[in-house]
GUVEX-639710 format. One line per field, with one value per atom (N, C-alpha, C): atom name; y, z negated, x negated; residue number from 0. Coordinates in steps of 0.001 Angstrom, whole numbers, plus 500000, padded with zeros to 6 digits. Example, Ala and Ser with C-alpha at 12.3 -4.5 7.8 and 13.67 -1.06 7.14 Angstrom:
! GUVEX-639710
atom c(N:CA:C:N:CA:C);
yy c(494310:495500:496700:497750:498940:500030);
zz c(492200:492200:492200:492920:492860:492130);
xx c(486810:487700:486800:487150:486330:487100);
seq c(0:0:0:1:1:1);
This chain:
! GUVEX-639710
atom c(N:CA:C:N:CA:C:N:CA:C:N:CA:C:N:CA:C:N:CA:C:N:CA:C:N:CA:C:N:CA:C:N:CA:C:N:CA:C:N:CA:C:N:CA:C:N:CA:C:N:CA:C:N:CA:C:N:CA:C:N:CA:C:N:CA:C:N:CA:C:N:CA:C:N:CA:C:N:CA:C:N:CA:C:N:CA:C:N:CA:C:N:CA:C:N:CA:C:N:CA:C:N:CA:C:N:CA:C:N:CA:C:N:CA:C:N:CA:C:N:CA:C:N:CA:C:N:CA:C:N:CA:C:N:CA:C:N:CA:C:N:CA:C:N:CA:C:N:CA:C:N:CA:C:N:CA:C:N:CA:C:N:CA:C:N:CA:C:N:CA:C:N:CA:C:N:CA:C:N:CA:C:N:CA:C:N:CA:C:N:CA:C:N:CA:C:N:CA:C:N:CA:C:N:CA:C:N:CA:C:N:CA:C:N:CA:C:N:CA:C:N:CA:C:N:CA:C:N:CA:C:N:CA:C:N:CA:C:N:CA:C:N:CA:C:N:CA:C:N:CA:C:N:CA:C:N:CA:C:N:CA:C:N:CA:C:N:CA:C:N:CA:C:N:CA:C:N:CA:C:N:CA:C:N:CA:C:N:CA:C:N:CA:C:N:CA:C:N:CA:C:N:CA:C:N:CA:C:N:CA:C:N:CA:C:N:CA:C:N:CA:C:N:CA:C:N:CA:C:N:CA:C:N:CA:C:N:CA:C:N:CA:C:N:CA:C:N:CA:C:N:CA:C:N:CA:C:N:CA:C:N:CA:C:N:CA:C:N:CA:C:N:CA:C:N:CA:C:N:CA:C:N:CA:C:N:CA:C:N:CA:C:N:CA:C:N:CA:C:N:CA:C:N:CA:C:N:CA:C:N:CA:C:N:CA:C:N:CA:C:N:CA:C:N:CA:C:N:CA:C:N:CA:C:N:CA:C:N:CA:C:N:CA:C:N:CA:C:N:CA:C:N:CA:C:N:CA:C:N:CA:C:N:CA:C:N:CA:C:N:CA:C:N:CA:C:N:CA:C:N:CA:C:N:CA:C:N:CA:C:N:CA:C:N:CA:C:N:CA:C:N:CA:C:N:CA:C:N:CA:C:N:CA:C:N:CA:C:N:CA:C:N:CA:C:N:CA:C:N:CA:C:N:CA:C:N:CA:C:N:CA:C:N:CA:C:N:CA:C:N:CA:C:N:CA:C:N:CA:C:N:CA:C:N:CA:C:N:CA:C:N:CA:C:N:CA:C:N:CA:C:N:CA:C:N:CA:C:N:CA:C:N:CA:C:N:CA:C:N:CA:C:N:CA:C:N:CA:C:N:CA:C:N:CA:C:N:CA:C:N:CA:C:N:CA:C:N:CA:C:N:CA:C:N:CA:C:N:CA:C:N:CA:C:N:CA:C:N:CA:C:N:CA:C:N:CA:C:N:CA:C:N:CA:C:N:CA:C:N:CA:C:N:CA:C:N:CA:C:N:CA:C:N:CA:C:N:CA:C:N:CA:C:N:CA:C:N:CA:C:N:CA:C:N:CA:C:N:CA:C:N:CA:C:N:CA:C:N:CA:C:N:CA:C:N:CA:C:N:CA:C:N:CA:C:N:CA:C:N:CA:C:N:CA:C:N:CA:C:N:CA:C:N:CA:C:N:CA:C:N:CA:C:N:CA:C:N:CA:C:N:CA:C:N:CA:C:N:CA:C:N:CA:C:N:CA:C:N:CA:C:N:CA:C:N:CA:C:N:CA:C);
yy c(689794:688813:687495:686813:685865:685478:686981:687324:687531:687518:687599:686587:685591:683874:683555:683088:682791:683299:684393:685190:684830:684479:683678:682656:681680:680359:680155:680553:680222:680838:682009:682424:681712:681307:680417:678906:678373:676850:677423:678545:678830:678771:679730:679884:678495:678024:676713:675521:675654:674731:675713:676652:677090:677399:677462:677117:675592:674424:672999:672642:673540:673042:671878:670801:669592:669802:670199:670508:671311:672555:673516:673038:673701:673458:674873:675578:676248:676563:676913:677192:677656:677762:678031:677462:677277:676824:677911:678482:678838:678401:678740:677607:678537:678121:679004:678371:677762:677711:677045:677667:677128:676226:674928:674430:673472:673911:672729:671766:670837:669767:669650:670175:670070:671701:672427:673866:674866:676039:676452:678133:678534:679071:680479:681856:682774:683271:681896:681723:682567:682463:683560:682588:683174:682199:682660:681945:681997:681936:682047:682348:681564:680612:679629:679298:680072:679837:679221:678133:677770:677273:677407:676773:676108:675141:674172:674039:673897:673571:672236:671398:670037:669823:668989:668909:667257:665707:664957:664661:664041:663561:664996:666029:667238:668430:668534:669502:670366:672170:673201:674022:674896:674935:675914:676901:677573:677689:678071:677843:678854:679095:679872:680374:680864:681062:682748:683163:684482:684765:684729:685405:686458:686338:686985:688737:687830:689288:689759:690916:691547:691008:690616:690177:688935:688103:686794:686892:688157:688161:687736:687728:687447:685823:685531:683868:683396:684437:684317:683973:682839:681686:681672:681523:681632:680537:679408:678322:678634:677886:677003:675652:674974:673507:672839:672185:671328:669542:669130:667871:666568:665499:664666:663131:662702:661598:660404:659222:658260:656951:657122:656215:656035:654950:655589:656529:656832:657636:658721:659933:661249:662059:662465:663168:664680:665685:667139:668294:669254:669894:671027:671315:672638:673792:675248:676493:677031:677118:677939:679100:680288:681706:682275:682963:683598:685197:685924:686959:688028:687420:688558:690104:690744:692459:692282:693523:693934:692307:691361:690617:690018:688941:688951:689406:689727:689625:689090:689000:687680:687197:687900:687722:687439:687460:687136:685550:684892:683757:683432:683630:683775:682628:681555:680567:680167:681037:681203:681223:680312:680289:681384:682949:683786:684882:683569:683887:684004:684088:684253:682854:681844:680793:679516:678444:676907:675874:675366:674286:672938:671844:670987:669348:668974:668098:667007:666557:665500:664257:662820:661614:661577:661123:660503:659491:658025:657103:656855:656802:656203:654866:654052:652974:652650:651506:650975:651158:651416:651655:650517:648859:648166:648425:649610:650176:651686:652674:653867:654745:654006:654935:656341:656737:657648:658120:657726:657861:658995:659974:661368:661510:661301:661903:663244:664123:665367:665885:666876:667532:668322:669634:670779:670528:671096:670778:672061:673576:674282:675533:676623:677355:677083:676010:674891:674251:675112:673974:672911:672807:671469:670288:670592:669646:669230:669630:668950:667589:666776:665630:665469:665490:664873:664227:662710:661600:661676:661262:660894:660243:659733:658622:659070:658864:659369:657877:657207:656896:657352:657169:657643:656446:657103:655510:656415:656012:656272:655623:656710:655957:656559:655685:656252:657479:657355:658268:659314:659311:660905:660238:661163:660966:661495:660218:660750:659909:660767:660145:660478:659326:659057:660016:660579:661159:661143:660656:660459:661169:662059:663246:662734:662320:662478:663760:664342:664549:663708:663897:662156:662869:663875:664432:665743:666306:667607:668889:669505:670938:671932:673022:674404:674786:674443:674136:674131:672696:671709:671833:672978:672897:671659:670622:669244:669375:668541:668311:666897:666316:664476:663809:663173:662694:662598:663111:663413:663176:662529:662734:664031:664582:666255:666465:665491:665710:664272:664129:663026:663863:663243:663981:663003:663417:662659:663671:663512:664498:663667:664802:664483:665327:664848:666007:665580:666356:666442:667143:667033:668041:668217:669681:670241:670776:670324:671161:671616:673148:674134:674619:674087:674104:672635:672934:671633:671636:672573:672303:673331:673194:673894:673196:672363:671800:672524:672934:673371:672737:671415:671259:671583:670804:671648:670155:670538:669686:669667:669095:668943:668029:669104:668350:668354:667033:667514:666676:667723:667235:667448:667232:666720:666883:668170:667957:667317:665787:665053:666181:666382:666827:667653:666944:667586:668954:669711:671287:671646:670817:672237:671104:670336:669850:670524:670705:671192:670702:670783:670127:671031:671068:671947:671100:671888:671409:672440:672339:672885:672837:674217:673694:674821:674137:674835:674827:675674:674571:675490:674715:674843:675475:676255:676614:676350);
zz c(275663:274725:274784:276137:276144:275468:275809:274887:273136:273181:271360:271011:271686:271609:271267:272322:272536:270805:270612:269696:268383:268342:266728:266858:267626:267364:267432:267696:267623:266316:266334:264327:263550:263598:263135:262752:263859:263910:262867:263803:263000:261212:260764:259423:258502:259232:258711:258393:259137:259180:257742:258409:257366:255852:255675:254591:253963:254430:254017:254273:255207:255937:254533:255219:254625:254794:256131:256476:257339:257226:258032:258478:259754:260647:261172:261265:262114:262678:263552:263849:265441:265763:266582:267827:268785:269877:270289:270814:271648:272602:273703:275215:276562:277022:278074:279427:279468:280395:280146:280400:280154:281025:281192:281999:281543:282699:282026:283443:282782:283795:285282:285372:286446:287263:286780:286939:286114:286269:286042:286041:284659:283886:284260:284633:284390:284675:284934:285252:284670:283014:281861:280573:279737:278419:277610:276787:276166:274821:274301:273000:272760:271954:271905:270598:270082:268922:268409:267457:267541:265733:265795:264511:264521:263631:263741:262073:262341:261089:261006:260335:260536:259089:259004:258097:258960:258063:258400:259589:260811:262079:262584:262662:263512:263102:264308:264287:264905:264658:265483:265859:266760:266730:267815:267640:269178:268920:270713:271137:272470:271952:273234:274020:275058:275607:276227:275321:275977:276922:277568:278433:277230:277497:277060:277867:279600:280585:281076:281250:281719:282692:283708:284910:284669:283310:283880:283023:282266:281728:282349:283679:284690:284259:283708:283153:281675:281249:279554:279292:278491:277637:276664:276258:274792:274904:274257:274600:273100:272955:271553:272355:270852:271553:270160:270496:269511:269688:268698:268371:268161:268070:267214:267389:265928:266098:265543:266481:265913:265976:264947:265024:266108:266802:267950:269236:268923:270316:269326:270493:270156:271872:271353:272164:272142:272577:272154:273898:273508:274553:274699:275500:275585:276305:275528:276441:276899:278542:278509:278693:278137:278923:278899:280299:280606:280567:279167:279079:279849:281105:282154:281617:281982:281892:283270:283039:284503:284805:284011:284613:283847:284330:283441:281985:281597:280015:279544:278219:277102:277750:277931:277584:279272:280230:281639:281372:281410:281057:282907:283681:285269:285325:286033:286444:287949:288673:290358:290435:289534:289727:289709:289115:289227:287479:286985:284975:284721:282897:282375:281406:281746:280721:281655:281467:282223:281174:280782:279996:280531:279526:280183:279159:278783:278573:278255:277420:277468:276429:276863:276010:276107:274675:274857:273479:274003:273552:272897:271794:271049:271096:271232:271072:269219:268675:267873:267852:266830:266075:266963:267042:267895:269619:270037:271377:271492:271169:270836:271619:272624:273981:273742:274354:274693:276293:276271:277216:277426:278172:278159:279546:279946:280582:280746:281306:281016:282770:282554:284175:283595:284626:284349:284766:283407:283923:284078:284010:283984:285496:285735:286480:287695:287590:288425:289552:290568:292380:292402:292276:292514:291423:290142:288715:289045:288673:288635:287696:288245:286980:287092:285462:285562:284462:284602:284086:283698:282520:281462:281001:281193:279993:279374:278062:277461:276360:276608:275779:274912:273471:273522:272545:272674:271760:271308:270749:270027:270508:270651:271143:270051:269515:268875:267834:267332:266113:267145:268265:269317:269212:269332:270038:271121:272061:273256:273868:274946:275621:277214:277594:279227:279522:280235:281081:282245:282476:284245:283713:284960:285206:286544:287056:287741:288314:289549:289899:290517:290298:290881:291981:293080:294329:294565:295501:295602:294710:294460:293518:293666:293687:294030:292313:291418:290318:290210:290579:290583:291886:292692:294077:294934:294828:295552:296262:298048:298755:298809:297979:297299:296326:295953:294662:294990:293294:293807:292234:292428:291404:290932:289924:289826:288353:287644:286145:285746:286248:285972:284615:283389:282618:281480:281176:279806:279024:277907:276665:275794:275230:273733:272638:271546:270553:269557:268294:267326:266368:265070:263799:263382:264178:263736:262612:261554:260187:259994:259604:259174:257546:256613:255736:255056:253237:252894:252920:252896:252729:253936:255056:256522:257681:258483:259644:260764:262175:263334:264237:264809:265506:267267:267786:269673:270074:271072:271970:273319:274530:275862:276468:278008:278946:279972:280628:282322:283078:283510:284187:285846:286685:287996:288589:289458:289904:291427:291904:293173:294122:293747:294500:296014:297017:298674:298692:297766:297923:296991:295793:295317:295330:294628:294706:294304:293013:291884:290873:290116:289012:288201:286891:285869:284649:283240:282177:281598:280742:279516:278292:278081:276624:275477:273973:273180:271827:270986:269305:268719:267464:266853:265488:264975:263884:263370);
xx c(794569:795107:794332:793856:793034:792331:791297:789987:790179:791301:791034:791490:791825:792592:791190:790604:789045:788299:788277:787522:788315:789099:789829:789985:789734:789695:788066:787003:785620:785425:785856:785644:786092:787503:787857:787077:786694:785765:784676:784183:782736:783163:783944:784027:783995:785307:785899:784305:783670:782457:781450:781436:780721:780786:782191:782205:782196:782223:782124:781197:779801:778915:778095:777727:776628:775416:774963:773749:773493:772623:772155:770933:770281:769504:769183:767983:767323:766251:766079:764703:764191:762859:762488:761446:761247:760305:759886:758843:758069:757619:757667:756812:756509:755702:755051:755890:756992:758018:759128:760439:761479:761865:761850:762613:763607:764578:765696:766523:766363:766916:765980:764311:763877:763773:764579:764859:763885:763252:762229:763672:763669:764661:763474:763542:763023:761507:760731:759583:758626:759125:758236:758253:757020:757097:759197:759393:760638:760414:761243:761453:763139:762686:764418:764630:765402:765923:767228:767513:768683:769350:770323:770942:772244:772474:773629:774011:775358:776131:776562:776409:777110:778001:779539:780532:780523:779898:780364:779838:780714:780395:780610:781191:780923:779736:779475:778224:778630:778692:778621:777232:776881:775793:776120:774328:774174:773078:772783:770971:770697:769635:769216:767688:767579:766448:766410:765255:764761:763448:763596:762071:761713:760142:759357:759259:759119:758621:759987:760115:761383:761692:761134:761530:762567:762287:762537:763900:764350:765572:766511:766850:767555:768175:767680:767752:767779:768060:768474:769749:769383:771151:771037:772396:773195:774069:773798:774855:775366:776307:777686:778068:777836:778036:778624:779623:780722:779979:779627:779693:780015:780742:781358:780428:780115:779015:779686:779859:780384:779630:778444:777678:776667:776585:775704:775901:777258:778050:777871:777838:778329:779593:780243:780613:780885:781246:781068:781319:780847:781131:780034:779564:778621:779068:778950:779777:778180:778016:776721:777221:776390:776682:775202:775254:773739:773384:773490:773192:772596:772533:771099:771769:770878:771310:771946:773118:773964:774350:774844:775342:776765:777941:778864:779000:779908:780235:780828:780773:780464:782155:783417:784913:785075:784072:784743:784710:785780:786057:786884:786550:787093:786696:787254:787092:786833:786059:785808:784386:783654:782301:781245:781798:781251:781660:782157:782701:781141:781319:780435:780032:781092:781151:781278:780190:780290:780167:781377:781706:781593:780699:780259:780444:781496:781508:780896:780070:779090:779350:778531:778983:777409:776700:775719:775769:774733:774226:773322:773114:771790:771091:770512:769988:769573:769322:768796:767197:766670:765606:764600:764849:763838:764089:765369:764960:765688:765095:765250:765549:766285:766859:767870:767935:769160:769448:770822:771433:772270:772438:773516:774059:775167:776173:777058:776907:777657:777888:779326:779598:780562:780114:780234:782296:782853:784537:784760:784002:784463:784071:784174:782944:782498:782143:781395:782255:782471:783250:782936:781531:781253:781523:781804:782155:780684:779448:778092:778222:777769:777543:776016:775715:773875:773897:772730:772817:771319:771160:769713:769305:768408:767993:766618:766290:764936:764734:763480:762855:761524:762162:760389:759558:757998:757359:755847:755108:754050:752826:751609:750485:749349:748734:747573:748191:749378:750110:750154:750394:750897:752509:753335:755000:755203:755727:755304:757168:757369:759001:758471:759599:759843:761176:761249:762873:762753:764237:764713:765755:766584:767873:767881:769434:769627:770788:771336:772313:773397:774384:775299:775672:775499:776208:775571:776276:776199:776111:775582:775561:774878:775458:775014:774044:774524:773881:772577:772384:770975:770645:770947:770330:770307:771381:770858:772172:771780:772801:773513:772728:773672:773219:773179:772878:770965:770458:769123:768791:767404:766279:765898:766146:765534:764928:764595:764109:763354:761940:761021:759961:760153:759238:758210:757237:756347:755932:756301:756162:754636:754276:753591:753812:754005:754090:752998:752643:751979:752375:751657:752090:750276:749664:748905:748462:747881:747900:747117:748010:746884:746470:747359:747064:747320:746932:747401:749303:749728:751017:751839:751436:751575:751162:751871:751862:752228:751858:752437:752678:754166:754246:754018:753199:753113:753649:753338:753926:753956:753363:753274:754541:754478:755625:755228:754836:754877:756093:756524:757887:757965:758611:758542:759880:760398:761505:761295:761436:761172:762247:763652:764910:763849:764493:763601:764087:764933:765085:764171:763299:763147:761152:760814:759373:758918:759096:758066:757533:756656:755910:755590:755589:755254:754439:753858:753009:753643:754098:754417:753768:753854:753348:754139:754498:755068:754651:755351:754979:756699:757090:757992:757630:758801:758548:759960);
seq c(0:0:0:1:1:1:2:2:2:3:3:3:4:4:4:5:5:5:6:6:6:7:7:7:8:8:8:9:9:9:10:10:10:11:11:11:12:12:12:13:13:13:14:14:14:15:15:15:16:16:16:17:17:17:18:18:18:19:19:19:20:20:20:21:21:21:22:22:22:23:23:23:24:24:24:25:25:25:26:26:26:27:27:27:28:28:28:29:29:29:30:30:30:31:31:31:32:32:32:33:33:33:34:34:34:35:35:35:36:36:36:37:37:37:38:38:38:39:39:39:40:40:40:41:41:41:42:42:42:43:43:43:44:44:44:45:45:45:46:46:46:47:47:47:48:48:48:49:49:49:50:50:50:51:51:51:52:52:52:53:53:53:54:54:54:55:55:55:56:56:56:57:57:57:58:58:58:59:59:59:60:60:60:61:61:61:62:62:62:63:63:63:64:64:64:65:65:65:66:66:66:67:67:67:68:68:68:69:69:69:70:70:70:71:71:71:72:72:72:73:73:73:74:74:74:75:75:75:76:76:76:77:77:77:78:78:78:79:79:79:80:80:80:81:81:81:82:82:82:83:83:83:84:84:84:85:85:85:86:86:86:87:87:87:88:88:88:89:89:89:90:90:90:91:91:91:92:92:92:93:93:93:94:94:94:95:95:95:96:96:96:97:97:97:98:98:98:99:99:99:100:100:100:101:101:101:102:102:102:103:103:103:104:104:104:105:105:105:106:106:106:107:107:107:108:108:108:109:109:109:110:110:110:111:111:111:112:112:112:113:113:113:114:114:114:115:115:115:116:116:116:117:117:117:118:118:118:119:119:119:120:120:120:121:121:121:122:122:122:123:123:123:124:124:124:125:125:125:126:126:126:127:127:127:128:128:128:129:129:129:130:130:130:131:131:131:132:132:132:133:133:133:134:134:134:135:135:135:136:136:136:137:137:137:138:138:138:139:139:139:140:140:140:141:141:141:142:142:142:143:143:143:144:144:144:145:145:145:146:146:146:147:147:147:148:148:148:149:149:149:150:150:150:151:151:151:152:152:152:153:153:153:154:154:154:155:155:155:156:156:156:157:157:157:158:158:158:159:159:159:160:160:160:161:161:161:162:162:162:163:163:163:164:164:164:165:165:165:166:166:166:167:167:167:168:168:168:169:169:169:170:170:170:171:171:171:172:172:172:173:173:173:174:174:174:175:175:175:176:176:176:177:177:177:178:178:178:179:179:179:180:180:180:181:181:181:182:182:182:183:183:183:184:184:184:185:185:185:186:186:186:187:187:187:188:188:188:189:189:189:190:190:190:191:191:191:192:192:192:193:193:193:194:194:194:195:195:195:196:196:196:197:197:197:198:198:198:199:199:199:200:200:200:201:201:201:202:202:202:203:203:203:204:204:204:205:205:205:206:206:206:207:207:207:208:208:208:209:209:209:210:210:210:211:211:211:212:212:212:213:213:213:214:214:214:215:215:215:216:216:216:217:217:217:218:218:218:219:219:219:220:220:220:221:221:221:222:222:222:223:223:223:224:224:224:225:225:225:226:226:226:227:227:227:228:228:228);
């Protein structure tokens, strides 16, 4: 009975949006590593495709990441994530679930850290156009013993017509999550992007990341590279 609670009220949202939807959104990234938050997702190129419905200040949406090599399936996500934008605030919620083969299913909704679903609450900040910050707050309320909290800030700015952003992630404590035993640095990054054109009326966004997890459990560094379609 749970499970079909769950399964008619997300059909429900979904429909309801979709039929009033204002603006659709889809599309795709490609990148020769997934990482997220400093974390190195599957350790295979991905394939991340995503689409969003927006009605107004709410946005619905889902997103996700496939490994390319079998091995790294082990680390394949399917998020849904709820919206609400109030000007420069947004607030909303994110459901992750991690598809691995032989691993939870979609309806284990168990709440002992070993479900199939980690709901994560988030507030983020926009800045003004003369300082173009963003700020994001989010912790895991669901799944998660530890309630992870991780904190963001991203600026970005332009050099020579490149688009290029700063990111700091922190962890605020302990987490089995983010691998950290107290509050830790784990997501130092500098992006560049571009719009490559290949025709007169065909551009291919790419885009570079080198990001930096400092956290003393894990000290890794990665370069990314992707393009969007």
């Amino acid at each position: 009975m749970k499970h079909l609670r769950h399964s008619l009220l997300l059909g429900t949202l979904l429909l309801a949006t979709m039929v009033r939807a204002q603006e659709v959104q889809l599309g795709a990234d490609v990148v020769s590593r997934y990482i997220w938050r400093g974390t190195d997702f599957g350790e295979s190129m991905s394939v991340q495709p995503g689409l969003s419905l927006s009605v107004g200040a709410l946005t619905v949406g889902t997103w996700a990441s496939y490994a390319i090599s079998a091995p790294g399936a082990g680390a394949n996500e399917h998020d849904l994530y709820l919206s609400l934008s109030f000007g420069a605030v947004s607030i909303g919620v994110t459901d992750y679930y991690f598809p691995a083969p032989g691993g939870p299913k979609f309806f284990d909704f168990d709440d002992n850290g070993e479900g199939a679903h980690y709901l994560e609450p988030f507030l983020q900040i926009s800045g003004p156009e003369t300082a173009p910050f963003t700020l994001f707050a989010g912790f895991f309320a669901y799944n998660d013993p530890d309630n992870s909290i991780y904190l963001e800030g991203q600026f970005p700015f332009v050099v020579n017509g490149v688009e290029m952003g700063l990111t700091v992630g922190v962890v605020a404590g302990e987490s089995g999550f983010y691998n950290t035993g107290s509050v830790a640095l784990v997501n130092l990054g500098l992006s560049a992007s571009r719009t490559i054109q290949i025709t007169e009326s065909f551009g291919l966004p790419v885009f570079v990341r080198y990001i930096l997890n400092p956290n003393p459990r894990v000290e890794r560094s990665y370069l990314v590279f992707g393009f969007s379609l």
